[in-house]
N, CA, C and O atoms as a GROMACS GRO file, in nm:
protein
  412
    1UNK      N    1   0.870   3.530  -0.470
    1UNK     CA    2   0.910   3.481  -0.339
    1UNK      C    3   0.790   3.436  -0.255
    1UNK      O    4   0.809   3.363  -0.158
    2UNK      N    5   0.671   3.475  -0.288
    2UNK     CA    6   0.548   3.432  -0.238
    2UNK      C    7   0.568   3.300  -0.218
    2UNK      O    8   0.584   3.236  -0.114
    3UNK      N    9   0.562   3.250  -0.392
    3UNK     CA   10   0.525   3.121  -0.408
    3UNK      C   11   0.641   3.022  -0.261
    3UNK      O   12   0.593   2.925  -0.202
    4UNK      N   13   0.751   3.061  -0.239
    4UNK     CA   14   0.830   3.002  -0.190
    4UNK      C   15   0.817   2.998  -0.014
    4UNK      O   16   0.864   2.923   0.071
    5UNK      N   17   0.748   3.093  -0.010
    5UNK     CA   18   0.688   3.146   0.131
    5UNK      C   19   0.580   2.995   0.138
    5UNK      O   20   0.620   2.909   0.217
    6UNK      N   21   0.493   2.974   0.086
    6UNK     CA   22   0.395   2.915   0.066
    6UNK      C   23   0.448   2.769   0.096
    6UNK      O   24   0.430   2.688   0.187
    7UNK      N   25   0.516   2.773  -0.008
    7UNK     CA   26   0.628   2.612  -0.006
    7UNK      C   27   0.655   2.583   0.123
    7UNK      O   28   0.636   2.475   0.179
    8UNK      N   29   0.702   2.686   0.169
    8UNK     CA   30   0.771   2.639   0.319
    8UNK      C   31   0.626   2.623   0.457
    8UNK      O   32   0.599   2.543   0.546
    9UNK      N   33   0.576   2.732   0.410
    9UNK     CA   34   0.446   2.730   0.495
    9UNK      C   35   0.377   2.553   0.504
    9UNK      O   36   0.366   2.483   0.604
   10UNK      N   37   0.346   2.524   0.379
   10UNK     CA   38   0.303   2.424   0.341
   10UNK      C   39   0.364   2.260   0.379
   10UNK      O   40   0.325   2.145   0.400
   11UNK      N   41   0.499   2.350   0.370
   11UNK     CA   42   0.586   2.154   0.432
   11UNK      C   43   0.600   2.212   0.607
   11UNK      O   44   0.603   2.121   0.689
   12UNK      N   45   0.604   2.293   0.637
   12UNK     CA   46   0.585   2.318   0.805
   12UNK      C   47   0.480   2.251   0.814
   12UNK      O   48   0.507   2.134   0.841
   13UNK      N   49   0.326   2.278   0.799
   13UNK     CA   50   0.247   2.226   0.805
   13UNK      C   51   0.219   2.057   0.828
   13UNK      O   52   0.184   1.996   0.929
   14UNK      N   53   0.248   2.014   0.699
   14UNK     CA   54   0.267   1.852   0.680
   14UNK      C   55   0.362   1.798   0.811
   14UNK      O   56   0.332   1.709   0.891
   15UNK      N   57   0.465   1.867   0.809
   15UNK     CA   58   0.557   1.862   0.957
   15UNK      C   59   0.491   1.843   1.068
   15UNK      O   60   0.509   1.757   1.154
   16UNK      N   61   0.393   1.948   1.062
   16UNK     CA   62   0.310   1.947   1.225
   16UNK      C   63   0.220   1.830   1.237
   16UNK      O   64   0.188   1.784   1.346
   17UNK      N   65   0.181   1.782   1.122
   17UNK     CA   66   0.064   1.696   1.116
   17UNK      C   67   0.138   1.549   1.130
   17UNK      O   68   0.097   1.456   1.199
   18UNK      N   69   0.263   1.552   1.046
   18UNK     CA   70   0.295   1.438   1.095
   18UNK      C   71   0.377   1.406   1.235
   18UNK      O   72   0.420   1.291   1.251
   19UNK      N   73   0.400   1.513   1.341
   19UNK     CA   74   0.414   1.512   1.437
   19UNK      C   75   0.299   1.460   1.550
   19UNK      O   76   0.308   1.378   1.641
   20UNK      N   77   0.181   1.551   1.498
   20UNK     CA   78   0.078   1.458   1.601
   20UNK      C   79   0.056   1.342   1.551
   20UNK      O   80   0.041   1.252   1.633
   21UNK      N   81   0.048   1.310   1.414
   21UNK     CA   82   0.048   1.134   1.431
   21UNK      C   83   0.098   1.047   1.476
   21UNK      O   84   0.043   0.944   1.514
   22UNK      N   85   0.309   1.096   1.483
   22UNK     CA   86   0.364   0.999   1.588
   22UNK      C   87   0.294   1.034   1.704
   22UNK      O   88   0.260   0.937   1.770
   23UNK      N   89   0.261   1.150   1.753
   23UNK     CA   90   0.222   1.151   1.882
   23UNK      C   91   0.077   1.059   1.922
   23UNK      O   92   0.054   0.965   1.998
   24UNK      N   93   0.022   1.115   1.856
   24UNK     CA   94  -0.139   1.007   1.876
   24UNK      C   95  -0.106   0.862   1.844
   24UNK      O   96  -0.205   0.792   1.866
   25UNK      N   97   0.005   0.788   1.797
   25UNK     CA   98   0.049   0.655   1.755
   25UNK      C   99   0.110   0.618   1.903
   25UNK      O  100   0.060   0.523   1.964
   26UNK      N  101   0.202   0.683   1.952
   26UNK     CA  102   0.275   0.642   2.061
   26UNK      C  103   0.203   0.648   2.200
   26UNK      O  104   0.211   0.563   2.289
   27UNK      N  105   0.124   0.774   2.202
   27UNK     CA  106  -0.056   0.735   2.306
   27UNK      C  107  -0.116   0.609   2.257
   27UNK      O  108  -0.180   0.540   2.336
   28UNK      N  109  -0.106   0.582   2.165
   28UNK     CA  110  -0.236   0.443   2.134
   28UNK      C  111  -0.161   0.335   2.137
   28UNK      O  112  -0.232   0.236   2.124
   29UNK      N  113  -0.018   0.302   2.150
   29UNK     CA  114   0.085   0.169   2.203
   29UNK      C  115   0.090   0.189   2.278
   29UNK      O  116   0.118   0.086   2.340
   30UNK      N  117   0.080   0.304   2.372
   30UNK     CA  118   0.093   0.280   2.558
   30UNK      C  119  -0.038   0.231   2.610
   30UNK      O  120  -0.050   0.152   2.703
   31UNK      N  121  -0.148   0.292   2.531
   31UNK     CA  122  -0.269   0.263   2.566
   31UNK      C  123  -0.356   0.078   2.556
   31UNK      O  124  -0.434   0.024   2.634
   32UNK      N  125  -0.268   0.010   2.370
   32UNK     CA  126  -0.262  -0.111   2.401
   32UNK      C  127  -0.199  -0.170   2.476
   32UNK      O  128  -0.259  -0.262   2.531
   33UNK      N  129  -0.071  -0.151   2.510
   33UNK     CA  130   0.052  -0.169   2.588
   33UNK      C  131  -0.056  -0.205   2.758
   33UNK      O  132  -0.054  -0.319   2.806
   34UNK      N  133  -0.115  -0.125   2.805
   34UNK     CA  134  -0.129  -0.129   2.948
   34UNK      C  135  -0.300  -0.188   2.932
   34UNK      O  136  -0.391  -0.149   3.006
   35UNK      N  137  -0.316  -0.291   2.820
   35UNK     CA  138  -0.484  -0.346   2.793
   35UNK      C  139  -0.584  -0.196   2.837
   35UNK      O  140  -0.704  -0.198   2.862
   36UNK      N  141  -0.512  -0.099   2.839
   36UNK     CA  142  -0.664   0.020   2.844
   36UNK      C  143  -0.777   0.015   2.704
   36UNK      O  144  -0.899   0.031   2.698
   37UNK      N  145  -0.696  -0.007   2.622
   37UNK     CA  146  -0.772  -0.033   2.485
   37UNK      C  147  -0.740  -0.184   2.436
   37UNK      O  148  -0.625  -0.225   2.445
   38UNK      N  149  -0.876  -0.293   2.366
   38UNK     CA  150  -0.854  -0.372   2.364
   38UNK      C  151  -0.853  -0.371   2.185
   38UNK      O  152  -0.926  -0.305   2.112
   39UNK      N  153  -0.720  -0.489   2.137
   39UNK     CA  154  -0.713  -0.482   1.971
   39UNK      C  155  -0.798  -0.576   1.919
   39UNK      O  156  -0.783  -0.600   1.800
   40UNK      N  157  -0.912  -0.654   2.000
   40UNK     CA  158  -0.993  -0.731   1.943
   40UNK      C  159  -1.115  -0.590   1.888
   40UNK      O  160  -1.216  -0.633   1.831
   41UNK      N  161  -1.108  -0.478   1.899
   41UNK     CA  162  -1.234  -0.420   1.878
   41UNK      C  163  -1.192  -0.352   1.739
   41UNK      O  164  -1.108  -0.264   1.719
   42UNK      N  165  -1.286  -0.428   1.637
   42UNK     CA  166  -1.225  -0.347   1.500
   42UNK      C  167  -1.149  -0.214   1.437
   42UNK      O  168  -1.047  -0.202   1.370
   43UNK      N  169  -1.273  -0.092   1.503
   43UNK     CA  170  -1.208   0.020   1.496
   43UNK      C  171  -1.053   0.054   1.560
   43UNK      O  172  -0.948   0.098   1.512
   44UNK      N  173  -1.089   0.016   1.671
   44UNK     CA  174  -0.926   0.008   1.746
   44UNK      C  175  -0.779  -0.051   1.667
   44UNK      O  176  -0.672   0.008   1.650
   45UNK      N  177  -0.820  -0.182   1.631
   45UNK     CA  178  -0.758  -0.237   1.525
   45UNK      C  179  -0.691  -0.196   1.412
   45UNK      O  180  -0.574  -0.216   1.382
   46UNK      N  181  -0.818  -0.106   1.323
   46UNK     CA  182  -0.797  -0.031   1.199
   46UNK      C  183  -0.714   0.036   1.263
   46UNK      O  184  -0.600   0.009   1.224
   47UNK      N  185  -0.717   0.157   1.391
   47UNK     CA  186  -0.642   0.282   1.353
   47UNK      C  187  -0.490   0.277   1.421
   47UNK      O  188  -0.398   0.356   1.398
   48UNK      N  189  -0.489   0.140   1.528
   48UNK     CA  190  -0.340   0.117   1.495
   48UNK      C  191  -0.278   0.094   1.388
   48UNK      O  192  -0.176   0.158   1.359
   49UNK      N  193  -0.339  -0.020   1.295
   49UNK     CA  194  -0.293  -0.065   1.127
   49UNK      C  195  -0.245   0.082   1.081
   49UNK      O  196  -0.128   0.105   1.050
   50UNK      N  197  -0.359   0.189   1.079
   50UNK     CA  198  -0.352   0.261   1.030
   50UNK      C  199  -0.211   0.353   1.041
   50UNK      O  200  -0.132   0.390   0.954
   51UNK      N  201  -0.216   0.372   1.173
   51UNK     CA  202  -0.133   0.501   1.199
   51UNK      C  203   0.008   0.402   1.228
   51UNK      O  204   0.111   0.466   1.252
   52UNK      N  205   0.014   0.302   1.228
   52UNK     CA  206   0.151   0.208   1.223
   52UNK      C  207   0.200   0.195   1.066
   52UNK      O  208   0.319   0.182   1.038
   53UNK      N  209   0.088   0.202   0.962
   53UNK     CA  210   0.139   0.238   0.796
   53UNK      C  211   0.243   0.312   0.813
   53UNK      O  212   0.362   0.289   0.789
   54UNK      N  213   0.152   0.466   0.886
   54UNK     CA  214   0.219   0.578   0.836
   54UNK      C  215   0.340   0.640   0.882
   54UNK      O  216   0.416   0.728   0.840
   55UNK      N  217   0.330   0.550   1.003
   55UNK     CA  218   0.476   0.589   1.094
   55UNK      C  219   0.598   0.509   1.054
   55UNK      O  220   0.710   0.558   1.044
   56UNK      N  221   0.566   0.364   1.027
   56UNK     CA  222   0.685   0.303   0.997
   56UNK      C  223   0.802   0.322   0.962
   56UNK      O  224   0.908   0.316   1.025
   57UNK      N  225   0.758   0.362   0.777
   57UNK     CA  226   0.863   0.452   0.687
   57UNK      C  227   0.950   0.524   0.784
   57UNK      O  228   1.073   0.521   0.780
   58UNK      N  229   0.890   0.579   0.856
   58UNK     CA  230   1.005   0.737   0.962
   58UNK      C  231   1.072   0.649   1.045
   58UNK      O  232   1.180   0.688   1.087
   59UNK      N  233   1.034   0.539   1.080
   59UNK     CA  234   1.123   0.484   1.175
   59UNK      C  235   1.212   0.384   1.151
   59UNK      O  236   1.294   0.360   1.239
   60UNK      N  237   1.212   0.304   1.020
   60UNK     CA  238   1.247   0.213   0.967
   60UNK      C  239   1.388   0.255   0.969
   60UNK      O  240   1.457   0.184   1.042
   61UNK      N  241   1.454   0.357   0.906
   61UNK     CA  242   1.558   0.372   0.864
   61UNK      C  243   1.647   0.397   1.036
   61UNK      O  244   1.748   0.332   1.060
   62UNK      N  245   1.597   0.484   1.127
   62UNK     CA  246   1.651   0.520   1.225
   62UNK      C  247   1.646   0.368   1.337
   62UNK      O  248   1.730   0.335   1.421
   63UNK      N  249   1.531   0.305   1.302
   63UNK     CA  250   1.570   0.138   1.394
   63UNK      C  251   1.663   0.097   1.340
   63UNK      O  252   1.749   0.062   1.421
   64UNK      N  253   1.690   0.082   1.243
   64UNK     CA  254   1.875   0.033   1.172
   64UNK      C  255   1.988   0.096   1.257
   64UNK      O  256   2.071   0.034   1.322
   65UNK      N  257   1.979   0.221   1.246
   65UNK     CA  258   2.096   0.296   1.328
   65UNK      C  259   2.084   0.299   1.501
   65UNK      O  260   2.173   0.320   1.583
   66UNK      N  261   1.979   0.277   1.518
   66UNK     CA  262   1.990   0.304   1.704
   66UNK      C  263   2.012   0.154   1.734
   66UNK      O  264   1.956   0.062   1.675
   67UNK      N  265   2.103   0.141   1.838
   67UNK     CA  266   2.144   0.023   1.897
   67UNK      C  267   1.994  -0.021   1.964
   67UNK      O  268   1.904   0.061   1.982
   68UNK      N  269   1.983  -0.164   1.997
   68UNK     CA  270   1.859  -0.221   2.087
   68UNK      C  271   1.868  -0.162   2.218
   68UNK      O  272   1.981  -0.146   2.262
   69UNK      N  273   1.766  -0.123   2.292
   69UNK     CA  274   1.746  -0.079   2.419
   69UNK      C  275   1.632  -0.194   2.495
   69UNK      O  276   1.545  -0.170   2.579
   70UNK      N  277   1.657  -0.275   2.455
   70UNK     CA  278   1.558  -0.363   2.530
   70UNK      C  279   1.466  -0.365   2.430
   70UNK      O  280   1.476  -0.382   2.309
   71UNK      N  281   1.320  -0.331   2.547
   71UNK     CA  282   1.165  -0.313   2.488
   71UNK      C  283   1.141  -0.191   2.480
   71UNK      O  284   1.022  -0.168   2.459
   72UNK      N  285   1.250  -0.045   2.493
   72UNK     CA  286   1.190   0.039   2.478
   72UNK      C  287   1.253   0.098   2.367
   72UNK      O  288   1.375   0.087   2.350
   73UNK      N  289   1.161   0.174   2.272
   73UNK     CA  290   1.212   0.223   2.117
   73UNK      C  291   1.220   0.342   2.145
   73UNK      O  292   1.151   0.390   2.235
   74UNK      N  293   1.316   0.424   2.066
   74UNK     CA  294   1.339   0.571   2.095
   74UNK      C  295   1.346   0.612   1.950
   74UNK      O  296   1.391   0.724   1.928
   75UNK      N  297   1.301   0.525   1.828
   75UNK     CA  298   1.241   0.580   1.690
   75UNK      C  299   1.186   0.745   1.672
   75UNK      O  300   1.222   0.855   1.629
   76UNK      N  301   1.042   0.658   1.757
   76UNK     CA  302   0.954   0.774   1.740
   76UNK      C  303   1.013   0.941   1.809
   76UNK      O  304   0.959   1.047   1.776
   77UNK      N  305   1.144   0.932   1.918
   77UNK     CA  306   1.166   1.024   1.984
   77UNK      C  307   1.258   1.076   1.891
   77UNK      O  308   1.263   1.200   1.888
   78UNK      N  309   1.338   1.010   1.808
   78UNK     CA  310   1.434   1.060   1.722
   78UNK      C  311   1.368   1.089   1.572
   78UNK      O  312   1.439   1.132   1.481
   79UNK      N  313   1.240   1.066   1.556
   79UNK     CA  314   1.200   1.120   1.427
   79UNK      C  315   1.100   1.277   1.476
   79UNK      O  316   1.050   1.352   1.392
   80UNK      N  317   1.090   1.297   1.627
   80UNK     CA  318   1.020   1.427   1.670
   80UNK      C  319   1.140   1.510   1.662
   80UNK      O  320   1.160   1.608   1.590
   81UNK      N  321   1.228   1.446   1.761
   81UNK     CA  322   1.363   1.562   1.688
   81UNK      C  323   1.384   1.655   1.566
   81UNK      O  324   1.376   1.775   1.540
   82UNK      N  325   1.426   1.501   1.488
   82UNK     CA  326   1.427   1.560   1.344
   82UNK      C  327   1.306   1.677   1.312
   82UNK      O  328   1.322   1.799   1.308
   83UNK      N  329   1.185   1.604   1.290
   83UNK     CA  330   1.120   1.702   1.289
   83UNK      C  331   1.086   1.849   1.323
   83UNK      O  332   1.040   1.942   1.257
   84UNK      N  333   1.130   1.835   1.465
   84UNK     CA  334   1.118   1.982   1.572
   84UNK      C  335   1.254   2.055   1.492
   84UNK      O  336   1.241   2.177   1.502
   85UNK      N  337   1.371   2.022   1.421
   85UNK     CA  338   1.442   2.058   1.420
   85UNK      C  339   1.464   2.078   1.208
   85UNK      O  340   1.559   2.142   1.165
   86UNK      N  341   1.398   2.036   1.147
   86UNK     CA  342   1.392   2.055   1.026
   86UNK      C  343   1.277   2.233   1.005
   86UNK      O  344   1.294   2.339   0.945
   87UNK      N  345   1.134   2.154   1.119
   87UNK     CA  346   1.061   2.302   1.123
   87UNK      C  347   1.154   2.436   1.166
   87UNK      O  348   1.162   2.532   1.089
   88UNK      N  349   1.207   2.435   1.262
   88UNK     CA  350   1.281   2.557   1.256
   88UNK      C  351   1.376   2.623   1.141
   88UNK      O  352   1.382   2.738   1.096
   89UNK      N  353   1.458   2.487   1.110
   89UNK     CA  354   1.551   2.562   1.015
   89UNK      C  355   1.436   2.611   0.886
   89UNK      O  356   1.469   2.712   0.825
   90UNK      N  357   1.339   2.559   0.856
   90UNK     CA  358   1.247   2.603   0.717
   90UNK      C  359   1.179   2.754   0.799
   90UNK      O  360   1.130   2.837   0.722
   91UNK      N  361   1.178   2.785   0.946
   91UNK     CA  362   1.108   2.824   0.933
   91UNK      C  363   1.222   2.960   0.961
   91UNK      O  364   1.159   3.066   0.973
   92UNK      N  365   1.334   2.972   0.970
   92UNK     CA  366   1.427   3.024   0.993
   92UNK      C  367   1.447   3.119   0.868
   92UNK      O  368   1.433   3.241   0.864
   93UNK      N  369   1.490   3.017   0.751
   93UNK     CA  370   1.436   3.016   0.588
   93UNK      C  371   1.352   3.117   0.572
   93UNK      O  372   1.383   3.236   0.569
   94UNK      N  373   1.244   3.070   0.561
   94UNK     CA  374   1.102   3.172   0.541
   94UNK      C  375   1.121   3.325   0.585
   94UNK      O  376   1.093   3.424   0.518
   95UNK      N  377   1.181   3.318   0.725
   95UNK     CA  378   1.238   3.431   0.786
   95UNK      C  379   1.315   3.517   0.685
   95UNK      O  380   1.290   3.632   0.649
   96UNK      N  381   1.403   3.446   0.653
   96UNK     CA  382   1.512   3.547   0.600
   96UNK      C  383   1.466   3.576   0.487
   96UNK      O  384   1.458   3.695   0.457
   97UNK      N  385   1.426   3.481   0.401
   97UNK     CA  386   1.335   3.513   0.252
   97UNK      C  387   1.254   3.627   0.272
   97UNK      O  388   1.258   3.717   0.188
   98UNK      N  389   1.174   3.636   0.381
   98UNK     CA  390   1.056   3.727   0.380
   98UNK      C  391   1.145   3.898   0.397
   98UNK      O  392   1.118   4.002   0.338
   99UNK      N  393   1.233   3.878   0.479
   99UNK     CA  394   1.283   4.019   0.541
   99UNK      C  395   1.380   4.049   0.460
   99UNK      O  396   1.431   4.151   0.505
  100UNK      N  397   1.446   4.009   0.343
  100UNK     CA  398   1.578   4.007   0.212
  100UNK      C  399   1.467   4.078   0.129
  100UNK      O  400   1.489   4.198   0.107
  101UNK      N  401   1.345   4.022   0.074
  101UNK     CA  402   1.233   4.056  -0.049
  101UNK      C  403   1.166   4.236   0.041
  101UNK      O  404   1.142   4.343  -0.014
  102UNK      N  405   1.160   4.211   0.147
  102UNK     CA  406   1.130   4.363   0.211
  102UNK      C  407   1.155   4.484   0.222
  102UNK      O  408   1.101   4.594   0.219
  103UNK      N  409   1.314   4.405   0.244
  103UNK     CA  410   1.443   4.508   0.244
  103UNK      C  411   1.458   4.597   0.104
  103UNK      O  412   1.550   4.677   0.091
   0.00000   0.00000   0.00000
């Protein structure tokens, strides 16, 4: 049951990490958004490219299902959900695994 403890530990984790990336992604479109950061400056450039790779996938499927709201996207708010809400139930999981193997 270790090993399974671990499992879950391990995709919580990835969870959290890919939570601050939408988060640090959606700071850095408000931040191009209002010219505070300019996309002519390479680095800047790269790490939108970058962190727009990695977010896409998560949002791709849920921009299909959410109706248009204008200019404002609620993707990224509905893939933190999910997220905030997959970590609990794993971590809910882990819970009961740990205190069943105790018992």
């Amino acid at each position: 049951m270790n090993i399974l403890l671990s499992l879950f530990s391990i995709v919580i984790m990835l969870l959290n990490v890919r939570w601050w990336i939408i988060i640090i992604q959606a700071i850095l479109s408000w931040l191009l958004a209002f010219n505070v950061l300019n996309v002519s400056s390479p680095a800047v450039r790269q790490i939108a490219l970058a962190l727009e790779k990695l977010t896409a996938p998560l949002y791709r499927p849920i921009r299909r299902i959410l109706p248009d709201f204008g200019g404002i996207d609620f993707s990224p708010m509905v893939v933190l959900l999910i997220i905030l809400v997959l970590q609990k139930l794993l971590a809910g999981a882990a819970m009961d695994i740990a205190t069943s193997t105790t018992a």
